[in-house]
MARBA-3410 file (N, C-alpha, C, O; in Angstrom, 1 decimal):
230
-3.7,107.2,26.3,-4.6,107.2,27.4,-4.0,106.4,28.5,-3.6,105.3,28.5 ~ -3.9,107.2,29.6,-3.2,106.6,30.9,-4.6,105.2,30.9,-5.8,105.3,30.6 ~ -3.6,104.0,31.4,-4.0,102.6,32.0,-4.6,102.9,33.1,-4.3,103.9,33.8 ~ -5.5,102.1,33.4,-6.6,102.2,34.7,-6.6,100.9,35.2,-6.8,99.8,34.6 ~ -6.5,101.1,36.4,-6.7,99.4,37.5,-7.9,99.6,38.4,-8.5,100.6,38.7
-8.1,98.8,38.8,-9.2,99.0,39.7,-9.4,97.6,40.1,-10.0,96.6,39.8 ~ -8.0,98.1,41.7,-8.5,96.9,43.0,-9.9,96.5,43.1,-9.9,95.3,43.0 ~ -10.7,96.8,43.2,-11.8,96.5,43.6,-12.9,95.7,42.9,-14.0,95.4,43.4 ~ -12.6,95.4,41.9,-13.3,94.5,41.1,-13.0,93.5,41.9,-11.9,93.2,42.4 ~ -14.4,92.8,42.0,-14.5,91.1,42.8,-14.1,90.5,41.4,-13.4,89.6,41.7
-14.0,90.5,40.1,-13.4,89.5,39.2,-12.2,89.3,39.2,-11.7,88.1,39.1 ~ -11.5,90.6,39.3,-10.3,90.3,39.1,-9.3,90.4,40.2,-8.1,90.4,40.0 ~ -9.9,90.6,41.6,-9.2,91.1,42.7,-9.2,90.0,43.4,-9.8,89.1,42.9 ~ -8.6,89.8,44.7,-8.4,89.0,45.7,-7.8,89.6,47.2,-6.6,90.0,47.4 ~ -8.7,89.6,48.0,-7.7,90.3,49.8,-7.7,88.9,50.6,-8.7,88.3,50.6
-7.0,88.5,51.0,-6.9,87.8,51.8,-6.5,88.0,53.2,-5.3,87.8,53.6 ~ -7.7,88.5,54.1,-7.5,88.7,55.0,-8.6,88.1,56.5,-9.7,88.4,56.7 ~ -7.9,87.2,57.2,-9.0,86.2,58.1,-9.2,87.2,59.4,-8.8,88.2,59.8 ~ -10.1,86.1,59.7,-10.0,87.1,61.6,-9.5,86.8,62.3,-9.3,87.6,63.3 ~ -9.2,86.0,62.3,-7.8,85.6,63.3,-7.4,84.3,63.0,-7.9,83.6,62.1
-6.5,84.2,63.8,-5.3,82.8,63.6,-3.8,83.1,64.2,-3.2,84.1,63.9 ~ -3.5,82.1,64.9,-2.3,82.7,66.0,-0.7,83.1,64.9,-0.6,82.6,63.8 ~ 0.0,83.6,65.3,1.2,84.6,64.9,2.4,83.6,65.6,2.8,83.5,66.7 ~ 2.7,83.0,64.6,3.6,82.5,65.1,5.2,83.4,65.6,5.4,84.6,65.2 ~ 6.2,82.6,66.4,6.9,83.5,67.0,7.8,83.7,65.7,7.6,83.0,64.7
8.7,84.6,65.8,9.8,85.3,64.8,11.1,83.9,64.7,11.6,83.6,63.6 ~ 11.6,83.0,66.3,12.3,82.0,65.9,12.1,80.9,65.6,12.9,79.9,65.8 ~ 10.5,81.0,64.9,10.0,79.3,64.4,10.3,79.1,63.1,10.8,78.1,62.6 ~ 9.7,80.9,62.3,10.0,80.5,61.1,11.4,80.7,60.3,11.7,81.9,60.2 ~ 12.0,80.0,59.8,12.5,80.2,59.0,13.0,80.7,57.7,14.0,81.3,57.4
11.9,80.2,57.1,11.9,80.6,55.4,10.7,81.2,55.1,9.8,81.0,55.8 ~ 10.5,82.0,54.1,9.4,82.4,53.3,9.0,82.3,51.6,8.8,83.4,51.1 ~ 8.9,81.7,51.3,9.0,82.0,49.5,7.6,82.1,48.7,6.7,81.3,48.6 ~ 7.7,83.4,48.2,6.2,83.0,47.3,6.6,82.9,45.7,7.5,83.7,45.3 ~ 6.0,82.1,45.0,6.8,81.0,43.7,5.4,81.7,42.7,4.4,81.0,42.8
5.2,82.4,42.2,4.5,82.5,40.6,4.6,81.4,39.5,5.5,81.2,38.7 ~ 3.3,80.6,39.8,3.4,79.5,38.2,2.0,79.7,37.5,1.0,80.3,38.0 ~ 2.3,79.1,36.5,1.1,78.9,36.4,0.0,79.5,35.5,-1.2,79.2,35.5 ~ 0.7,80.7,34.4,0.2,82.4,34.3,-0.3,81.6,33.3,0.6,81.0,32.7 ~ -1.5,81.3,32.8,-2.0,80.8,31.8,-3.0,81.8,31.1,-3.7,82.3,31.9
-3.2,82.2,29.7,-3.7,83.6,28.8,-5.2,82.3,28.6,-4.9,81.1,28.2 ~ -6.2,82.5,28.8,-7.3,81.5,28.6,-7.8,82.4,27.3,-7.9,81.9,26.2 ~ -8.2,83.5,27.3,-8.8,84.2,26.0,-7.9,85.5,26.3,-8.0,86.1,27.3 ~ -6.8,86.0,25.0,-6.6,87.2,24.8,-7.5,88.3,24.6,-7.1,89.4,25.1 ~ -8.7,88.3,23.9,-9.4,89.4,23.8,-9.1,90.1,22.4,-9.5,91.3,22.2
-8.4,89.4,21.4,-7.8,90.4,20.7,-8.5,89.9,19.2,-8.5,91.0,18.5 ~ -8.9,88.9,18.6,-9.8,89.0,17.8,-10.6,87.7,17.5,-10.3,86.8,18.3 ~ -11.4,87.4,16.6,-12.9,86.5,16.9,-11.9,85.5,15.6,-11.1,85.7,14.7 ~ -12.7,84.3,16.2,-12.5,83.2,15.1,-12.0,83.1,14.0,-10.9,82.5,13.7 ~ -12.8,83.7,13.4,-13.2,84.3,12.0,-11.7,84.9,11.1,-11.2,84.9,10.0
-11.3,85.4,12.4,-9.7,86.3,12.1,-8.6,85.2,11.4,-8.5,84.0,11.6 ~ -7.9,86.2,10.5,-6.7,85.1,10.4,-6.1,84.6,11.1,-6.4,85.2,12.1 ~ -5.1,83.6,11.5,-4.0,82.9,12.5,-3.4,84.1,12.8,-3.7,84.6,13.9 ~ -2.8,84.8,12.1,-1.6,85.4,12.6,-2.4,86.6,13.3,-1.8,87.4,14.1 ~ -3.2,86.8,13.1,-4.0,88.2,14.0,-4.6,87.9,15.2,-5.3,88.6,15.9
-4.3,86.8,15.4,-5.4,86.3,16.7,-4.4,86.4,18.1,-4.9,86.7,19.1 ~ -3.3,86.2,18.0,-2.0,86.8,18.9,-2.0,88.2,19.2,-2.1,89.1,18.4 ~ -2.0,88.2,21.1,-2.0,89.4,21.1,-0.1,89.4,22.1,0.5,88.5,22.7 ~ 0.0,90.7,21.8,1.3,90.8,22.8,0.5,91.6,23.8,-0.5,92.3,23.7 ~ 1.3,91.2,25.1,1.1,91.0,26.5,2.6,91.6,27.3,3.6,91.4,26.7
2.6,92.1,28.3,3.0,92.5,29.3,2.4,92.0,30.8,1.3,92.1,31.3 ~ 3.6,91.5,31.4,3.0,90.8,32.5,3.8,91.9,33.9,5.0,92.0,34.0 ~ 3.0,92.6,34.6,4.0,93.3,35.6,3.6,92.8,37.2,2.5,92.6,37.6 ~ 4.9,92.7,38.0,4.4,92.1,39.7,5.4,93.3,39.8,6.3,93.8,39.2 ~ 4.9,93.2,41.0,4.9,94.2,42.2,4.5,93.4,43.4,3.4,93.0,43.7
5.9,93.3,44.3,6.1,92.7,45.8,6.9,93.8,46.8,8.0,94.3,46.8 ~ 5.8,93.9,47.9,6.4,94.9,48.9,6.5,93.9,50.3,6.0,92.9,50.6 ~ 7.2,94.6,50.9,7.1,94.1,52.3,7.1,95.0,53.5,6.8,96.2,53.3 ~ 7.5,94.2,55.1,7.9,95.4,55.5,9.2,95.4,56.4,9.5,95.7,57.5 ~ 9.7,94.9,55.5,11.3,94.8,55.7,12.0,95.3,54.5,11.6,95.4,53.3
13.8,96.0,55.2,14.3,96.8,54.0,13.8,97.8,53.2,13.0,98.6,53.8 ~ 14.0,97.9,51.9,13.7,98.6,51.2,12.3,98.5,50.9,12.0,99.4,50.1 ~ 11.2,97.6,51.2,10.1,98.2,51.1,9.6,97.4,49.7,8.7,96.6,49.7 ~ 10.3,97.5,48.5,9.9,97.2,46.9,10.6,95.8,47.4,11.8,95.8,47.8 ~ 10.2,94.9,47.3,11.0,93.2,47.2,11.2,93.0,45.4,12.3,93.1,45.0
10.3,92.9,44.6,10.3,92.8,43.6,9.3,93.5,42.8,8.1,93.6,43.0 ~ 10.3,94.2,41.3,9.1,94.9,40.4,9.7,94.4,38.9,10.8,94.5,38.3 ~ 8.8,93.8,38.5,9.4,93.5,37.2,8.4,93.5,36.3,7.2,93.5,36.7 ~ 8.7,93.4,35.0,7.6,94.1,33.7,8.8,93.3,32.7,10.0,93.6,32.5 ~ 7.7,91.8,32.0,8.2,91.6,31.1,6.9,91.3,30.2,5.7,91.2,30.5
7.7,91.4,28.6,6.7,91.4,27.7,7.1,90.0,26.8,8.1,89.4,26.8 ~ 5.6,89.8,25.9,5.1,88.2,25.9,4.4,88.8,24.5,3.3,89.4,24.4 ~ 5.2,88.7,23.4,4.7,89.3,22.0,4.0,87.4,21.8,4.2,86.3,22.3 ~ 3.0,88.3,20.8,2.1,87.3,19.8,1.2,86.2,20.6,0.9,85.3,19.9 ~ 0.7,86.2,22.1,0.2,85.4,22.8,-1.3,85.0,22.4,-2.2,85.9,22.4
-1.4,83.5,22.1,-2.5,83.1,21.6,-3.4,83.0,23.0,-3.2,83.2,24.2 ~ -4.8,82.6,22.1,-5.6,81.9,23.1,-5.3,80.3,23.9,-5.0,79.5,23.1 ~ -5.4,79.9,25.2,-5.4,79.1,25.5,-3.9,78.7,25.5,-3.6,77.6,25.0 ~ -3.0,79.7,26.3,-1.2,79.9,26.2,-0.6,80.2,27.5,-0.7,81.3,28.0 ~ 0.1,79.1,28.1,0.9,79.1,29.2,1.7,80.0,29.2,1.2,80.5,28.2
2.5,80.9,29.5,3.4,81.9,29.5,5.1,81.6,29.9,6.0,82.4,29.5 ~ 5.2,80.0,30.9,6.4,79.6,31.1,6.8,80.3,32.4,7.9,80.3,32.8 ~ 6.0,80.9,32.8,5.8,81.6,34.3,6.3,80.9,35.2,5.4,80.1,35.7 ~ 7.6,80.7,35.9,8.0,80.0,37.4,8.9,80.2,37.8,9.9,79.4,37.7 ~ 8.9,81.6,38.7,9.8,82.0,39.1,9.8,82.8,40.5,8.9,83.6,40.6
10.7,82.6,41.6,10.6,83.3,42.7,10.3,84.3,42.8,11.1,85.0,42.2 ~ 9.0,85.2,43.6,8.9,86.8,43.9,8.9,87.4,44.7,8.7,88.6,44.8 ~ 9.1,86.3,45.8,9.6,86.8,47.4,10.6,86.1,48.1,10.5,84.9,47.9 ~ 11.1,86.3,48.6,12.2,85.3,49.4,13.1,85.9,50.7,14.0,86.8,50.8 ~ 12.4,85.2,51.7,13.3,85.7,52.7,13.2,84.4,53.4,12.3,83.6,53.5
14.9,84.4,54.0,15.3,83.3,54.3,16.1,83.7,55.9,16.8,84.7,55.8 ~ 16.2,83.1,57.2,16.6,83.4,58.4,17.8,83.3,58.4,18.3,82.2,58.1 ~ 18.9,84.9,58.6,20.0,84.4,58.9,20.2,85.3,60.1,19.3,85.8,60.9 ~ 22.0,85.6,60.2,22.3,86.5,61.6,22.0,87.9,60.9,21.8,88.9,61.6 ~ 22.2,88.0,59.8,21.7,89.2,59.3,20.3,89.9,58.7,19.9,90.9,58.2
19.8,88.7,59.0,17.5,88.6,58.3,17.3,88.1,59.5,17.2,86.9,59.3 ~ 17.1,88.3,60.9,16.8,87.5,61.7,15.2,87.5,61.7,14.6,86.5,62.2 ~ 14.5,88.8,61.1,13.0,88.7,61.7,12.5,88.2,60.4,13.1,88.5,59.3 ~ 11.4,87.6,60.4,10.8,87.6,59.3,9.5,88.6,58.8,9.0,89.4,59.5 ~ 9.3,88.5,57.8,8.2,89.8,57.8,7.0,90.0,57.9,6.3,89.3,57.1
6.4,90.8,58.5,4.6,90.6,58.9,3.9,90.7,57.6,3.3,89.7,57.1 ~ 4.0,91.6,57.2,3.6,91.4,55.6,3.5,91.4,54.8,3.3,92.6,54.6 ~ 3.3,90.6,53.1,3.9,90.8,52.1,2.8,90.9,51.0,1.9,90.1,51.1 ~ 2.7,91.8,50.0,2.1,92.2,49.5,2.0,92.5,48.1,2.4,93.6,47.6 ~ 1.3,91.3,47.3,1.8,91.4,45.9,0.6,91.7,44.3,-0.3,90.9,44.1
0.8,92.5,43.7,0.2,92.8,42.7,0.7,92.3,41.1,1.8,92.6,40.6 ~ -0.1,91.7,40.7,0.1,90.9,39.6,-0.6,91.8,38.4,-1.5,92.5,38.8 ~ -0.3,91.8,37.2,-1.0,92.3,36.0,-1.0,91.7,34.4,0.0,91.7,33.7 ~ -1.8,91.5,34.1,-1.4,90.8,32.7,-2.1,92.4,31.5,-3.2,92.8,31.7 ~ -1.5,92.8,30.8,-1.9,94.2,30.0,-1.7,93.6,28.6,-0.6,93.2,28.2
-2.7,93.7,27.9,-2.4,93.6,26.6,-1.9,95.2,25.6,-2.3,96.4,25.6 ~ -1.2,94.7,25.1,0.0,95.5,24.4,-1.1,96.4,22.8,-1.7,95.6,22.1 ~ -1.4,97.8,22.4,-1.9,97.6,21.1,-0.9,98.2,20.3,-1.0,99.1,19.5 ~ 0.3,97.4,20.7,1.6,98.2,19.4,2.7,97.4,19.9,2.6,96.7,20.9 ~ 4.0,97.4,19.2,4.8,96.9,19.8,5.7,96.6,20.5,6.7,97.3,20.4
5.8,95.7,21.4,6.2,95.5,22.7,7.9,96.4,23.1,8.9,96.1,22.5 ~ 7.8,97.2,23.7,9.0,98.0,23.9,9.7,97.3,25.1,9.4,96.2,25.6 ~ 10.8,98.0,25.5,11.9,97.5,26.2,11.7,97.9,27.6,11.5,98.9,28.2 ~ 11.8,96.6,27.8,10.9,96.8,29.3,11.7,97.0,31.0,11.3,97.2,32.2 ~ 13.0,96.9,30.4,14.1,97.6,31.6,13.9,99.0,31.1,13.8,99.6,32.2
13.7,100.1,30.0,13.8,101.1,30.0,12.6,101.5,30.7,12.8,102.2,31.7 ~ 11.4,101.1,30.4,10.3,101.1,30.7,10.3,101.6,32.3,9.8,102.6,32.8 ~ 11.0,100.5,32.9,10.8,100.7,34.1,12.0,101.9,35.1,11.9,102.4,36.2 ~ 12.9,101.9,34.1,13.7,103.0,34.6,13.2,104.4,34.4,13.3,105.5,35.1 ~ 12.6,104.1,33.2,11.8,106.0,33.0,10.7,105.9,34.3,11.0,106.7,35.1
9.9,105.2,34.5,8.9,105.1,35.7,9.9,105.2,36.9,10.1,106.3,37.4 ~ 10.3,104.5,37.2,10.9,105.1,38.6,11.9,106.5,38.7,11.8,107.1,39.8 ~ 12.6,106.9,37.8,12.7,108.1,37.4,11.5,109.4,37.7,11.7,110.6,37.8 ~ 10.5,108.7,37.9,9.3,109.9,37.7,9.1,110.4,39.3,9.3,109.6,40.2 ~ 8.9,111.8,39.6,8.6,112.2,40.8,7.0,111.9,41.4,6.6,112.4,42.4
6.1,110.7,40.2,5.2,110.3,40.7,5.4,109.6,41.6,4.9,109.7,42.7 ~ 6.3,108.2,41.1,6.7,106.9,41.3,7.8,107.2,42.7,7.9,106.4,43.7 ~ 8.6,108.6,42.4,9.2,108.3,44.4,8.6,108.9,45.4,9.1,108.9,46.6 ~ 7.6,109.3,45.2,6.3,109.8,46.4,5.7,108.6,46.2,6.2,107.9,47.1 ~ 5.1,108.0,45.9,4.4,106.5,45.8,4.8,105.6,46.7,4.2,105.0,47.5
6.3,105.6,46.5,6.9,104.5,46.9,7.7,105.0,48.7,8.4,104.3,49.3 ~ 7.3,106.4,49.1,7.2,106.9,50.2,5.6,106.5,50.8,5.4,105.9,51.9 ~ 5.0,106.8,50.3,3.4,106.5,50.8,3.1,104.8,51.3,2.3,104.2,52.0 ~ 4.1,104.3,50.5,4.0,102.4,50.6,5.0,102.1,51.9,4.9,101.0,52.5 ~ 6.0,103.1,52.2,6.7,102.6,53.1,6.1,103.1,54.5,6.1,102.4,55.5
5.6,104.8,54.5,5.1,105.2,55.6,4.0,104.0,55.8,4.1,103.4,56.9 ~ 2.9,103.7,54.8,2.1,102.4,54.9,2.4,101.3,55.9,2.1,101.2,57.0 ~ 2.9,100.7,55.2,3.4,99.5,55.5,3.7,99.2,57.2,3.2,98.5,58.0 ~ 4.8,100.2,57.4,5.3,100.8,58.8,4.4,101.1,59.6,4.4,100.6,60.7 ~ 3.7,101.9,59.4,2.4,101.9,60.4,0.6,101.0,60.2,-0.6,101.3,60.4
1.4,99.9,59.7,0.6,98.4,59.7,-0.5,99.3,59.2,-1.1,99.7,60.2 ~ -1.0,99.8,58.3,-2.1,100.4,57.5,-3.2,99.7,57.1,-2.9,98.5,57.5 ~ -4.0,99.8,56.8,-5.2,98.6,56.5,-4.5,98.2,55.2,-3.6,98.8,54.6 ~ -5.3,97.2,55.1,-4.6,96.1,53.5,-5.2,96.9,52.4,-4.6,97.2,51.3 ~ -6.5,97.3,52.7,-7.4,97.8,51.4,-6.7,99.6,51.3,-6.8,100.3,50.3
-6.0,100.2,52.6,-5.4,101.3,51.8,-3.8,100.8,51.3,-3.1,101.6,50.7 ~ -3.4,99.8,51.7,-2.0,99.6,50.9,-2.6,99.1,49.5,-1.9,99.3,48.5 ~ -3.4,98.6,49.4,-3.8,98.0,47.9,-3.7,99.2,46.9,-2.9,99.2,45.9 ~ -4.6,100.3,47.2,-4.7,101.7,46.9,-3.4,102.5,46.1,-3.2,103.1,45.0 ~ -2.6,102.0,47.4,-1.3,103.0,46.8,-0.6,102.1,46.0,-0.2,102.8,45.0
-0.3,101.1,45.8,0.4,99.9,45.1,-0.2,100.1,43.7,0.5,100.2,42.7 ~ -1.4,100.1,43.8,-2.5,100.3,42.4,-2.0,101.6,41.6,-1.6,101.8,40.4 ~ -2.2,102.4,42.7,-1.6,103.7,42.2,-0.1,103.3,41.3,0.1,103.5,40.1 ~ 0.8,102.8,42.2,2.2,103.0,41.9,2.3,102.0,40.4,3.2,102.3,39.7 ~ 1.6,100.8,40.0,1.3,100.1,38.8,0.8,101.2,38.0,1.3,101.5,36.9
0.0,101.7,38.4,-0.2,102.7,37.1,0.4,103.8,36.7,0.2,104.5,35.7 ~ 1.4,104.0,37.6,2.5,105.2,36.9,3.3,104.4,36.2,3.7,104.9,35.2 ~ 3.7,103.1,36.7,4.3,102.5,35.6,3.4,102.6,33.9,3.8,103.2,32.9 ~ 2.2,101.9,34.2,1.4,102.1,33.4,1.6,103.0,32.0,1.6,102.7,30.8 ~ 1.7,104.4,32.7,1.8,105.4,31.6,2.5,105.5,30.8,2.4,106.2,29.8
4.0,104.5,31.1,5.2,104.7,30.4,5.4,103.5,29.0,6.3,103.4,28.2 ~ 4.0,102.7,29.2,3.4,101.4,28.3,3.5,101.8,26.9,4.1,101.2,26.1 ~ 2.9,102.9,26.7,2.2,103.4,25.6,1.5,102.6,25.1,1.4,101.8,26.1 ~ 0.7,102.1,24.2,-0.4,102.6,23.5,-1.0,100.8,24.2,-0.7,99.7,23.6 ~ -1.5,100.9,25.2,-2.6,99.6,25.6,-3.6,99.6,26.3,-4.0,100.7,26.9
-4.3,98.2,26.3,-5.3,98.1,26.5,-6.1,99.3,27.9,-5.7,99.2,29.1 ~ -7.1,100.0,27.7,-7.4,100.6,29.0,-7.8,99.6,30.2,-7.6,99.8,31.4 ~ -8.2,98.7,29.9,-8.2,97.8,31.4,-7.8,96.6,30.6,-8.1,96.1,29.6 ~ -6.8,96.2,31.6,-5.8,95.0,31.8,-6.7,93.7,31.8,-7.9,93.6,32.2 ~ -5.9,92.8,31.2,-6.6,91.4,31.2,-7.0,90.9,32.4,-8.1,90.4,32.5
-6.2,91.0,33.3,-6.2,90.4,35.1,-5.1,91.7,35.3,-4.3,92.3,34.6 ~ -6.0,91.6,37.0,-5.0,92.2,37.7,-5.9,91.9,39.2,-7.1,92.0,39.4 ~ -4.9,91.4,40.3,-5.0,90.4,41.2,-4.1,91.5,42.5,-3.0,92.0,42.1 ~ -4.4,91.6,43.4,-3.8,92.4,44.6,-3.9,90.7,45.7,-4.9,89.9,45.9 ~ -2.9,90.6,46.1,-3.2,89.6,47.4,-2.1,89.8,48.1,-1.1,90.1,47.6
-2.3,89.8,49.8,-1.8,90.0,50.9,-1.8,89.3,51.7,-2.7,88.8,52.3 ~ -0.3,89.0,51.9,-0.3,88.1,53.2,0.4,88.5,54.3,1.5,89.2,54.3 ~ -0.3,87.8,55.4,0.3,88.9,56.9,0.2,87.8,57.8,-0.5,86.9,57.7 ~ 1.0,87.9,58.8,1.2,87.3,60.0,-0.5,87.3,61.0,-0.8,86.5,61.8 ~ -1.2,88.4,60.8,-1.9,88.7,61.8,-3.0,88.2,60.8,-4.2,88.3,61.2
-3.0,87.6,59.6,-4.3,87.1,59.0,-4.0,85.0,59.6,-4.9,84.1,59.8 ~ -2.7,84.9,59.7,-2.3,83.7,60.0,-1.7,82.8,58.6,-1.6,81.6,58.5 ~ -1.5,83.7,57.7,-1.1,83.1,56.6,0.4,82.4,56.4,0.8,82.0,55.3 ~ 1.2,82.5,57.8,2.6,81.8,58.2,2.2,81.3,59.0,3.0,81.4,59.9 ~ 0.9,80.5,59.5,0.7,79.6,60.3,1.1,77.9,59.9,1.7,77.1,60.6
0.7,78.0,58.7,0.2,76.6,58.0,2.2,76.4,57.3,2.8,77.3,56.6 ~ 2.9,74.9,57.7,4.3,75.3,57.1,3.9,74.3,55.8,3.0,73.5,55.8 ~ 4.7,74.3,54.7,4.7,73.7,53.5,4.3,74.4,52.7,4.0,75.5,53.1 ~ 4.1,74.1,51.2,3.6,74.3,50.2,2.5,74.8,49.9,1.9,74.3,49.0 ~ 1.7,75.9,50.4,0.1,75.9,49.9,-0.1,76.9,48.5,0.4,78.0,48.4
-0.9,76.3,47.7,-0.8,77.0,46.3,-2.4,78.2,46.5,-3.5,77.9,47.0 ~ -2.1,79.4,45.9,-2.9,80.2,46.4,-3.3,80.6,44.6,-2.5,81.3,44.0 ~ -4.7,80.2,44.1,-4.9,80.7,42.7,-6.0,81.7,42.6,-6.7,81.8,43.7 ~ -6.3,82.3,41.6,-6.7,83.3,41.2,-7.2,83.2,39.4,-6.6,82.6,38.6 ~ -8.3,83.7,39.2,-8.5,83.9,37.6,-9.8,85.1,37.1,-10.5,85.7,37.8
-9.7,85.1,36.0,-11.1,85.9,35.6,-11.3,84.9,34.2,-10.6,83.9,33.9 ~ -12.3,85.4,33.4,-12.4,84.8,32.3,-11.3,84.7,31.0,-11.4,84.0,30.0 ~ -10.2,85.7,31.3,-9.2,85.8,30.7,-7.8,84.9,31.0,-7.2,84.2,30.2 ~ -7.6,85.2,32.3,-6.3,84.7,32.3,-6.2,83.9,34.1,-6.4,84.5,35.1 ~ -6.0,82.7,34.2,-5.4,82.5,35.7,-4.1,82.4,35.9,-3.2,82.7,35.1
-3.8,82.0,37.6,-2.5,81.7,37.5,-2.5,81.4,39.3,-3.5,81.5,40.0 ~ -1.5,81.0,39.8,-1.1,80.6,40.7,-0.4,81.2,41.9,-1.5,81.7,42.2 ~ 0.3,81.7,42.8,1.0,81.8,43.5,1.5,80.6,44.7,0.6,80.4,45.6 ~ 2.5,80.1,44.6,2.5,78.9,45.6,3.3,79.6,46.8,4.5,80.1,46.6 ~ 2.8,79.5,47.9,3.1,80.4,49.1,3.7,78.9,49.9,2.9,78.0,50.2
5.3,79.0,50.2,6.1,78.0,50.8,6.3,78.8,52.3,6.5,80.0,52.2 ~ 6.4,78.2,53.3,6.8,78.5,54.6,7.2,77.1,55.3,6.6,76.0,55.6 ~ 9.0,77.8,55.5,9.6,76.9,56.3,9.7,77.1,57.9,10.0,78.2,58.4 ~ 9.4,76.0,58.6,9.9,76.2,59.9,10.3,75.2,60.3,9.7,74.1,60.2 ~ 11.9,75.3,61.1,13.0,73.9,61.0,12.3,73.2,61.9,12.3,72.0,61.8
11.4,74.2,63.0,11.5,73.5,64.5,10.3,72.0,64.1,10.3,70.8,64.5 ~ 9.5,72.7,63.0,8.8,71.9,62.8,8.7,70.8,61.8,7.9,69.9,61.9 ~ 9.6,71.0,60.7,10.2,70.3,60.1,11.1,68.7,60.7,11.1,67.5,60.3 ~ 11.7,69.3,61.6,12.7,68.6,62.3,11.9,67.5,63.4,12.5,66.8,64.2 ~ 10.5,67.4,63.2,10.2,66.6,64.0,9.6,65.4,63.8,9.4,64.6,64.8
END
């Protein structure tokens, strides 16, 4: 059974999108980083109390998805798997999923970035998740998808139809899973843009997310020297 997402659940979705807030200029900022910590499994879903220890572990598949609208469009896609995850289980999640940094060769920075998170419980076991994703992008679904994200993007598209196609493009991944859960434990869309003002604010701001299953974090860093340096 093809996997099903569905941006639009208020539990497990997130847009972040304001009404205004000023745009700062292209030679203030510097840096960009968005940092994933934090992926905590609060209830797997996978069996009641009562169950033995060793059955109460479920395996898990965690997949992100980061676009932008610079370069190639895909910043980051990755799909790793997380056998035997209990209830109440950190994942060891902290690692960079965006990064762009000002040089003579990156001079602009990017209006904006757009990332989908997924936690999928597994009902068999956990396969190889570089093949995984090579049969998926292999697919003549997945390189029309990933045409539709770039025409998108490029013509500053509304956030809720890029959400749309991204959703889409997770779930052709999806198909290549085999045998899991039809709706995913979490699955979280969040967007950040210059024109929402979310490169306004410089430093550290930690941006979280949860449902009754699983939370987790994204810490959205923005450097700017001019302001830094004062």
């Amino acid at each position: 059974m093809a996997l099903q997402f569905n941006p639009g659940d208020s539990e497990v979705s997130a847009f972040h999108l304001a009404e205004q807030g000023d745009i700062p200029t292209s030679d203030k900022i510097t840096g960009i980083e968005l940092r994933l910590t934090d992926v905590f499994v609060k209830d797997n879903d996978s069996h009641g109390l009562l169950a033995p220890a060793k059955d109460r572990g479920a395996d898990v598949y965690v997949m992100i998805i980061v676009i932008n609208d610079l370069g190639h469009v895909i910043h980051d896609l990755d799909l790793k798997g997380f056998p035997k995850v209990f209830d109440k289980t950190g994942l060891g999640i902290n690692r960079t999923i965006h990064f762009w940094q000002k040089t003579d060769q990156t001079p602009m920075p990017p209006s904006q970035i757009h990332t989908f998170i997924s936690v999928i419980k597994s009902k068999q076991r956990l396969r190889d998740s570089g093949e995984l994703l090579t049969s998926a992008k292999n697919s003549p679904e997945y390189a029309s998808l990933v045409d539709s994200v770039r025409s998108a993007v490029a013509n500053a598209t509304l956030v809720g139809q890029v959400a749309t196609i991204v959703t889409a493009l997770a779930g052709v991944i999806g198909k290549f899973l085999g045998d899991v859960e039809d709706r995913p434990l979490f699955t979280w869309f969040q967007s950040f843009t210059n024109l929402a003002g979310d490169f306004d604010q410089e430093g550290v701001i930690p941006v979280s997310q949860e449902n009754k299953y699983v939370s987790l974090t994204i810490n959205k860093i923005v450097r700017d020297k001019e302001r830094n340096d004062e």
